[in-house]
C-alpha positions in Angstrom: -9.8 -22.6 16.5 -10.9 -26.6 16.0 -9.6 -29.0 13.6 -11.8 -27.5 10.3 -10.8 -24.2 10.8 -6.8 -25.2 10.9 -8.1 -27.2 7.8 -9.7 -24.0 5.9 -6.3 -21.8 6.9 -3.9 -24.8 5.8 -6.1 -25.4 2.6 -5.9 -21.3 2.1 -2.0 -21.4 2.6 -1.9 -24.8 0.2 -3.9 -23.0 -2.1 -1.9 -19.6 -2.0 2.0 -21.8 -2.8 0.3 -23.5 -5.9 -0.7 -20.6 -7.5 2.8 -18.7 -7.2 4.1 -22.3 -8.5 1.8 -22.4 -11.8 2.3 -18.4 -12.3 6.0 -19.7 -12.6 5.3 -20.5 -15.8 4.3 -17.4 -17.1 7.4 -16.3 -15.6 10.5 -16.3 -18.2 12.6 -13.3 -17.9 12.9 -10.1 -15.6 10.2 -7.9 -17.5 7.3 -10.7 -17.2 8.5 -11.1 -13.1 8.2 -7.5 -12.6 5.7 -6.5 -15.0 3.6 -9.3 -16.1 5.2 -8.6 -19.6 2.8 -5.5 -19.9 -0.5 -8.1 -20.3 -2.2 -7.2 -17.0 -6.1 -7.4 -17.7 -7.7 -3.4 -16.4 -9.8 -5.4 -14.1 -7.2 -7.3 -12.8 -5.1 -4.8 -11.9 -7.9 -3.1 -10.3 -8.9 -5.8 -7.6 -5.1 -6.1 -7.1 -4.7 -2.4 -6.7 -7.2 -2.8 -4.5 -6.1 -6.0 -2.7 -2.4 -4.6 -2.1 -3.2 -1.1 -0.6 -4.4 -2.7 2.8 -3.9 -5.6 5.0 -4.9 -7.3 8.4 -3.8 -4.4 10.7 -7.5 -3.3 9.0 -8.5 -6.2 11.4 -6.3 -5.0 14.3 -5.1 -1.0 14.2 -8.5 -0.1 12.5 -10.8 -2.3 14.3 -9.6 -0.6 17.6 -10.4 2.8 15.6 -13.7 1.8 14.7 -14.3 0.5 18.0 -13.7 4.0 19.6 -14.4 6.4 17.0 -16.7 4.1 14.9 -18.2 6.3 11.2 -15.0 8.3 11.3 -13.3 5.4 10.8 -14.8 5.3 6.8 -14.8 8.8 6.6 -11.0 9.5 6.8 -9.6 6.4 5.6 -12.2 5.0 2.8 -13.3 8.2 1.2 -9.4 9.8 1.0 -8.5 6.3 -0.5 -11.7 7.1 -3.4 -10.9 10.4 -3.7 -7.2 9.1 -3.9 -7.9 6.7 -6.6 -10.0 9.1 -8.7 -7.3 12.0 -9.1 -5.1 8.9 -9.7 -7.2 7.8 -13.1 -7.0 11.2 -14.6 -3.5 12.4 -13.3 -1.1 9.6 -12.7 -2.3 6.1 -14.2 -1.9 6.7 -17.7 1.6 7.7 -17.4 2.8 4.9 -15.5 2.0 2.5 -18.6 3.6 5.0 -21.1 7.1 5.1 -19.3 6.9 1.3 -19.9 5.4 1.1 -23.2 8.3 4.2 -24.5 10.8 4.2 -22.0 10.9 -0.2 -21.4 10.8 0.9 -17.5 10.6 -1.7 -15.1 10.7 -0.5 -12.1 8.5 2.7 -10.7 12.0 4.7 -9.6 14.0 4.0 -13.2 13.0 7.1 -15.0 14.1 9.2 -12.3 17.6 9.2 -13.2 16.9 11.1 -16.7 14.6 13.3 -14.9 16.4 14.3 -12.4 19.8 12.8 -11.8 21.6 9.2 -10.6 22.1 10.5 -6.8 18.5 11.6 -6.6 17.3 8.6 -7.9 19.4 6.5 -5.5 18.9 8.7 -2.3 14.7 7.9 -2.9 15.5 4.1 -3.8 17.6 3.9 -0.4 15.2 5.9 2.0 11.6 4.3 0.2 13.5 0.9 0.5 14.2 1.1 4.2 10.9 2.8 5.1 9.5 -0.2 3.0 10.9 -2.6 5.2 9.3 -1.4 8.3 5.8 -0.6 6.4 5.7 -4.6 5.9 6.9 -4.9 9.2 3.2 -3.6 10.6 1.7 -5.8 8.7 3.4 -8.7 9.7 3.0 -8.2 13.4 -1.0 -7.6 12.6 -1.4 -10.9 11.7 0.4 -12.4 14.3 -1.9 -10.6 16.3 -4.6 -12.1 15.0 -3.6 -15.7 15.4 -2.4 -15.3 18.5 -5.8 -14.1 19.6 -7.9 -17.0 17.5 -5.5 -19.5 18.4 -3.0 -18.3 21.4 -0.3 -19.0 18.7 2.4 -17.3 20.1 3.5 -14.3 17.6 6.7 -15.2 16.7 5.2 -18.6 15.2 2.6 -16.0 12.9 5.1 -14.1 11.3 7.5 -16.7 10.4 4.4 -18.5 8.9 2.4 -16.0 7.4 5.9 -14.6 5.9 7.2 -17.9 4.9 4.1 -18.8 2.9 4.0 -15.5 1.2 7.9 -15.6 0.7 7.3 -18.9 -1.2 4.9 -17.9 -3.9 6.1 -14.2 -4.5 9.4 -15.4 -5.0 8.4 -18.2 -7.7 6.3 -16.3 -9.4 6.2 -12.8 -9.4 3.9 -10.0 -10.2 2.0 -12.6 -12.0 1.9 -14.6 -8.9 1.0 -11.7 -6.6 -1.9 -10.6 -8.6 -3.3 -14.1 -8.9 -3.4 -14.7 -5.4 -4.8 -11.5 -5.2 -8.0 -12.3 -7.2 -7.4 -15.6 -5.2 -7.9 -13.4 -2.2 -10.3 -11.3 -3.2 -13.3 -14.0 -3.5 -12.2 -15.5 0.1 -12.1 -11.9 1.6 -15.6 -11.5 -0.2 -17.0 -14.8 1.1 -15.5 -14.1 4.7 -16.6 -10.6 5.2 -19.5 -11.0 3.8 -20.1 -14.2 6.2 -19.7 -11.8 9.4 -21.4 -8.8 8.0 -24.6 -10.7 7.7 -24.0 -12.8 11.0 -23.9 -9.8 13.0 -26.3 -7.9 11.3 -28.8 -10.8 12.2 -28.4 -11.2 15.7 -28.5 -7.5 16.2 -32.2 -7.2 14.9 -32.2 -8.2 11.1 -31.9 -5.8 8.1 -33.2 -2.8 10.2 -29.8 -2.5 12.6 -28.4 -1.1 10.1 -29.3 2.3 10.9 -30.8 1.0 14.8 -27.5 -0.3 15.7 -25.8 3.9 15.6 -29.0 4.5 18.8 -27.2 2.1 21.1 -23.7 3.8 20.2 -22.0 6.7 21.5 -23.5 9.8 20.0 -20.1 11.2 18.7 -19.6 7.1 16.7 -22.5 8.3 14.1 -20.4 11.7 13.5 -18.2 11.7 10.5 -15.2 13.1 12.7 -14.5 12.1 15.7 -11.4 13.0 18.3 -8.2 13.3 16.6 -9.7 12.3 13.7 -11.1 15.6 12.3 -11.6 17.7 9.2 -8.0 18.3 9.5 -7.0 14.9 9.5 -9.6 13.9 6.5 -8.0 16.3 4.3 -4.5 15.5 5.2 -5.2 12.2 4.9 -6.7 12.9 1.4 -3.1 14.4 0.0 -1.1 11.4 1.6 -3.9 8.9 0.1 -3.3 10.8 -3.3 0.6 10.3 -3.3 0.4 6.5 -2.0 -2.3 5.4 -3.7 -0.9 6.8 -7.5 2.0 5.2 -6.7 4.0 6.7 -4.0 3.4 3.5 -2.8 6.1 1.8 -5.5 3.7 -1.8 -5.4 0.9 0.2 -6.5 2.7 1.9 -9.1 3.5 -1.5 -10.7 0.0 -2.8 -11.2 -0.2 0.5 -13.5 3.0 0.2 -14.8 2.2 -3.9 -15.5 -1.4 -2.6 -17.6 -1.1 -2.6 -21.3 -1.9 1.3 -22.1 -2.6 4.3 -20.1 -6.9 3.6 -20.9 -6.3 0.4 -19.6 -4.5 2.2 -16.1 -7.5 4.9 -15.7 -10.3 1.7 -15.3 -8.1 0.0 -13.3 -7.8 2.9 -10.6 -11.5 3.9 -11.5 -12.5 0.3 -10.2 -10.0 0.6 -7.2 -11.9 3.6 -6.1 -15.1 1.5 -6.6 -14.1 -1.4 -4.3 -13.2 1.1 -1.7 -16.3 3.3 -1.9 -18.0 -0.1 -1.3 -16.8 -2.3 0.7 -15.3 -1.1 3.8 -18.9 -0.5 4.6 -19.8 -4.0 4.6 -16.2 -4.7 6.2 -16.3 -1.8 8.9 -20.1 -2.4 10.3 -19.0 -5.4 12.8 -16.4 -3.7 13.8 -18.9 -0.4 14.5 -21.5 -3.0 16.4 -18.3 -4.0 18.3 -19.3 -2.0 21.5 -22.9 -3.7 21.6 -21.5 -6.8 21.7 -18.1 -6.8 23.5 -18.5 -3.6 25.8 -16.0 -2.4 27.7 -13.0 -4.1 26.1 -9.5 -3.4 27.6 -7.9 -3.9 24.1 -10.0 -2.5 21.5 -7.7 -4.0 18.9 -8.7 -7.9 19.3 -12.8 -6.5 19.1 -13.3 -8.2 15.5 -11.1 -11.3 16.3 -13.4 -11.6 19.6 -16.2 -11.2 17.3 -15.8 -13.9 15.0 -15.1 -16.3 17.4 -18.0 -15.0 19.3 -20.5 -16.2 16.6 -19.0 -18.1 14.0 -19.2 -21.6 13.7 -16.4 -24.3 13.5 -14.0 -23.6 9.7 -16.0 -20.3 9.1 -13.4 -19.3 11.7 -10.8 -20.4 9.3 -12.6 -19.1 6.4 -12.4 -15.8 8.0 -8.8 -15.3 9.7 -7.7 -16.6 6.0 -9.9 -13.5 4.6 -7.7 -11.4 7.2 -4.3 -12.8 6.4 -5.4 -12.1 2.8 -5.0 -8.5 2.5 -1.8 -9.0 4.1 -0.4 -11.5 1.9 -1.9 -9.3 -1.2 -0.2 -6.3 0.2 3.4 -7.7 1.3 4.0 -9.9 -1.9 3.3 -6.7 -3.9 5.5 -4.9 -1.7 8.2 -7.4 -2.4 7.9 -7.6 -5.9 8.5 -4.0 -6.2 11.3 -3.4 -3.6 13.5 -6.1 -5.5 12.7 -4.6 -9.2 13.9 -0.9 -7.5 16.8 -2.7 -6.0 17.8 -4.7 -9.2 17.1 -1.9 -11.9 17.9 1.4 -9.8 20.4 0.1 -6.9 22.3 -2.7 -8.2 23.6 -0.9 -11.2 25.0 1.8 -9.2 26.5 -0.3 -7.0 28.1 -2.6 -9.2 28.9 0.7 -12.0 27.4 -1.1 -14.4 24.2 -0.3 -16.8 21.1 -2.8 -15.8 21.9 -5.7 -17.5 20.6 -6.9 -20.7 20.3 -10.6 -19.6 17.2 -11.0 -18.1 17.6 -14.4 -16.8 20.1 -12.2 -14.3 17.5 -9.7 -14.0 15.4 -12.6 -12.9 17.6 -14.3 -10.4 18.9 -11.2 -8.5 15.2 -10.3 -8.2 14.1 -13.6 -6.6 17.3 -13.0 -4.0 16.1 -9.6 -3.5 12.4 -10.6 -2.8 13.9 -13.1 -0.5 16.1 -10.6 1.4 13.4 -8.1 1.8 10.7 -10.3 3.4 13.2 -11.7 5.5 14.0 -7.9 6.7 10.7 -7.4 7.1 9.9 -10.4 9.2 12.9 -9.3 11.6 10.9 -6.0 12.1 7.7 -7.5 13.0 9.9 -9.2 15.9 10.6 -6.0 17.1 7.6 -3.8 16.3 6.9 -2.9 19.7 10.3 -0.4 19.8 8.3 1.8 16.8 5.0 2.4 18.7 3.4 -1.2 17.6 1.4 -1.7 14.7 -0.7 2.0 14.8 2.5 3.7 15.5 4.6 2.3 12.1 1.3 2.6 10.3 -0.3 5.9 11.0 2.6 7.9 11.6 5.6 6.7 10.5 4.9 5.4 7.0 2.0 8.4 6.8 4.4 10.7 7.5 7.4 9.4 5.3 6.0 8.1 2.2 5.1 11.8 1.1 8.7 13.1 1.1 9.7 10.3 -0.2 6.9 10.1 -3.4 6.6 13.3 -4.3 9.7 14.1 -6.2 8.5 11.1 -8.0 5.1 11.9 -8.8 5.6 15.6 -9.0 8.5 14.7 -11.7 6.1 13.1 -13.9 3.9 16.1 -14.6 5.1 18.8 -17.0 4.0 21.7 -15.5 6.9 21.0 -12.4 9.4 20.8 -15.4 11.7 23.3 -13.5 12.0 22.0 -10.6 15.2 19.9 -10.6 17.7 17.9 -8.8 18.0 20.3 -6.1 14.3 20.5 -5.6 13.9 17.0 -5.4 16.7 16.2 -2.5 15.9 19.9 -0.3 11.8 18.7 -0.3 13.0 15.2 0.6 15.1 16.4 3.5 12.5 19.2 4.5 10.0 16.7 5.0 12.1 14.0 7.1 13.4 17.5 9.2 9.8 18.2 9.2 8.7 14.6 11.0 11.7 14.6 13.3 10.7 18.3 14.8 7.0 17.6 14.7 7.6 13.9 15.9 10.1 14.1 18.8 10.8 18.1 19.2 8.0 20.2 19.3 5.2 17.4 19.7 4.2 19.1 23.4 3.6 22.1 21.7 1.5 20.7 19.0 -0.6 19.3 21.4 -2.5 22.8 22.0 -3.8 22.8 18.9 -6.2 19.4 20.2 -7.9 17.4 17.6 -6.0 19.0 15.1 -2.5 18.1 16.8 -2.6 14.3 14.8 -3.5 15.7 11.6 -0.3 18.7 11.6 2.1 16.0 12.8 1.1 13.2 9.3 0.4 16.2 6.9 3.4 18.5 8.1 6.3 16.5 6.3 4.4 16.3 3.1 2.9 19.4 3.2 6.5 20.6 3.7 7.8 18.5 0.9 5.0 19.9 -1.8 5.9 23.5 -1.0 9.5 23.2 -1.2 9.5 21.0 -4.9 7.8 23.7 -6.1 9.5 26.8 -4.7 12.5 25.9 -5.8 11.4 25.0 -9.3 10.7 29.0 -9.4 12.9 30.2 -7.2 16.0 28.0 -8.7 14.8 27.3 -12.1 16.5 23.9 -13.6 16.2 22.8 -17.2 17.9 19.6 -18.9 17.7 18.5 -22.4 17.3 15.0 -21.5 14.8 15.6 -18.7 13.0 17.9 -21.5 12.6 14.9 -24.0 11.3 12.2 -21.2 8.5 14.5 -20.3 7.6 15.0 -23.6 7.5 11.2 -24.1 5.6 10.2 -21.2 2.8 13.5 -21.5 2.1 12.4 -25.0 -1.1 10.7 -24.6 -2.0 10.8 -28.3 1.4 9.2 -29.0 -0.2 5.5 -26.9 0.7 2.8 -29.4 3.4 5.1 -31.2 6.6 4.3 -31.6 9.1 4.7 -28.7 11.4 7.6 -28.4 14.7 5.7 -28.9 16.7 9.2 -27.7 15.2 9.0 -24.5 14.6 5.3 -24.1 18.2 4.6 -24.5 19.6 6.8 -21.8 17.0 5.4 -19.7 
């Protein structure tokens, strides 16, 4: 790192603050800090979908994956994100807008307590909320990693400053903040990876090394599975992808929430799954030529760091680590935004015995302290990530594995045809899947380990797996039904009633 590139990563950081501090503006009570009011453009929620579903540990956990797997890489984690995205448009998208539009939700977890009941809805809030924390966590310490290895800065010094910066403008401003910084972030992570992808693509032979460069690679790095990451694991992966991506992940849920109809949802996940089908083939093919260049490395996770500082120039090394720190920023200020709307609509109230309030400018201030809390949290987490398997460990398998049990009461709830299953179903899958992780995690893992490759793929898709199967069996071997529950799915499955009135009888006891 010289003097421009600090330059291009201060002007990037400068650039991110005063963005949050003009979306302020748009800012004037709880449901435009939360929601953006309901005015969020399709395509801007779609790059912002987009944006906040990954961050630098693509740079660090995944470059060391592409390093020694290499194609498999794209295979298991691009495609299941498409494939995601797509059952996303025609399943889950337009219903997130709806609960909004009839039921004046704001945040993803608020209907839940009509569906199902108050202590289901709070035992999800508490469990996504913690597993939240240490999610962000990962992605912290990722791009710590990456400074330290551009600039030796030591990693305690990247997390309070990649977190500060992004504690500043998601604070201020909100969703509308966080998905302006994410189209911010989008044309910098455009400019920077397109930058490398050409630069190495160059000094490898020109145009041609795109298919050349697989020759000079490991046989099995051309293969679509590779190792532990098999068939197995694509398809698990393609059910976890599937509940994260439609909103298991609660910050993703909120850019579909934030669109003004369900239409207006289904392009914004259809252009998600674009981006993705795209672009981590332009982002992944450095990180594939890796071995050419670097061979032999002892940490495979600094190969794309070592990379661009390896042939970039003087402030394209700026341009590029603020590319990286981009996706993070995107994804933890999302992340934020919709912890503190779970924790001030669903957690506070309970708390406190009191309805959500009706004041808004309360709404609004507990939500900043929230935000603030959370990425403070977060940042304490980073400090420590080493004690939860470091950043592959919290990432792979323990928010792989957890989000599922958490999400699919959730998303399952949404969709008539689980009407049935209840409050019981919700809390038994919940547990079964946490059991489920613990046994396959820390109990039986030896024993998994016979199966080979397959072994990674049974110990993510187990809990989930576990999760789906009990929801359901329940729903028909303990069949639940609830007036209240009965008129909020009708509401929200509605689709010809977009635009209609609201159903005041359910939007009230919401």
């Amino acid at each position: 790192m010289h003097i421009a590139d600090w330059t291009v990563l201060a002007a990037y950081f400068v650039v991110m603050i005063l963005i949050g501090t003009w979306a302020r503006r748009r800012v004037k009570n709880s449901s435009d800090y939360f929601t953006a009011g309901g005015k969020l453009p399709w395509w801007l929620a779609g790059i912002s979908h987009h944006m906040s579903g990954y961050s630098a540990a693509v740079f660090v956990a995944y470059a060391a994956i592409a390093y020694t797997n290499g194609f498999a890489l794209y295979v298991w984690w691009a495609l299941t994100v498409v494939v995601a995205c797509v059952v996303c448009a025609f399943v889950f998208a337009p219903r997130w807008p709806r609960m909004r539009i009839r039921l004046h939700i704001i945040s993803p977890l608020e209907y839940l307590a009509i569906r199902f009941n108050v202590p289901t809805q709070q035992l999800l809030a508490w469990s996504g909320t913690v597993l939240k924390v240490f999610d962000v966590g990962a992605k912290w310490t990722a791009s710590a990693v990456l400074l330290n290895v551009f600039a030796g800065v030591p990693l305690v010094t990247g997390i309070l400053l990649t977190g500060g910066v992004t504690l500043i403008y998601s604070t201020v401003g909100g969703l509308w903040a966080d998905v302006l910084t994410d189209f911010g972030q989008f044309i910098i992570q455009l400019v920077a990876g397109l930058t490398m992808f050409f630069v190495v693509m160059f000094n490898l032979g020109g145009v041609s090394s795109l298919w050349t460069v697989w020759n000079q690679l490991p046989p099995s790095h051309s293969q679509p599975f590779s190792g532990q990451y098999s068939l197995w694991f694509f398809l698990a992966y393609c059910l976890i992808s599937t509940v994260s991506y439609s909103g298991g992940t609660w910050n993703l849920a909120q850019r579909f929430i934030a669109s003004p109809s369900g239409s207006s949802a289904q392009k914004a996940s259809l252009l998600s799954a674009g981006l993705y089908l795209v672009w981590p083939f332009i982002l992944f093919f450095p990180m594939w030529a890796a071995p050419i260049i670097l061979p032999n490395l002892t940490d495979p996770s600094q190969s794309y760091a070592l990379l661009v500082t390896h042939f970039l120039p003087q402030g394209l090394v700026g341009l590029v680590l603020a590319g990286m720190f981009s996706h993070t920023m995107a994804m933890t200020s999302s992340d934020a935004n919709a912890i503190s709307a779970v924790v001030v609509r669903d957690i506070i109230p309970v708390l406190t015995k009191r309805r959500p309030t009706k004041d808004s400018k309360v709404e609004l201030t507990a939500g900043r302290v929230s935000t603030v809390l959370f990425i403070g949290l977060s940042m304490l987490i980073a400090l420590n990530s080493s004690s939860f398997g470091g950043v592959i460990g919290l990432l792979i398998l323990w928010f792989g594995a957890l989000v599922g049990p958490i999400a699919i009461p959730m998303l399952l709830g949404m969709l008539p045809v689980f009407r049935r299953s209840g409050p019981t179903a919700a809390i038994v899958s919940w547990a079964c899947g946490l059991v489920v992780f613990a046994l396959t995690k820390y109990v039986v893992f030896g024993w998994l380990a016979t199966f080979g490759d397959a072994t990674q793929a049974i110990t993510v898709a187990a809990p989930i797996v576990t999760s789906i199967i009990v929801f359901i069996g329940i729903g028909f071997v303990k069949p639940w039904h609830n007036e209240a529950s009965e008129r909020l799915l009708d509401t929200i499955n509605a689709p010809e009633l977009d635009g209609a009135a609201v159903r005041e009888d359910v939007a009230v006891s919401v």
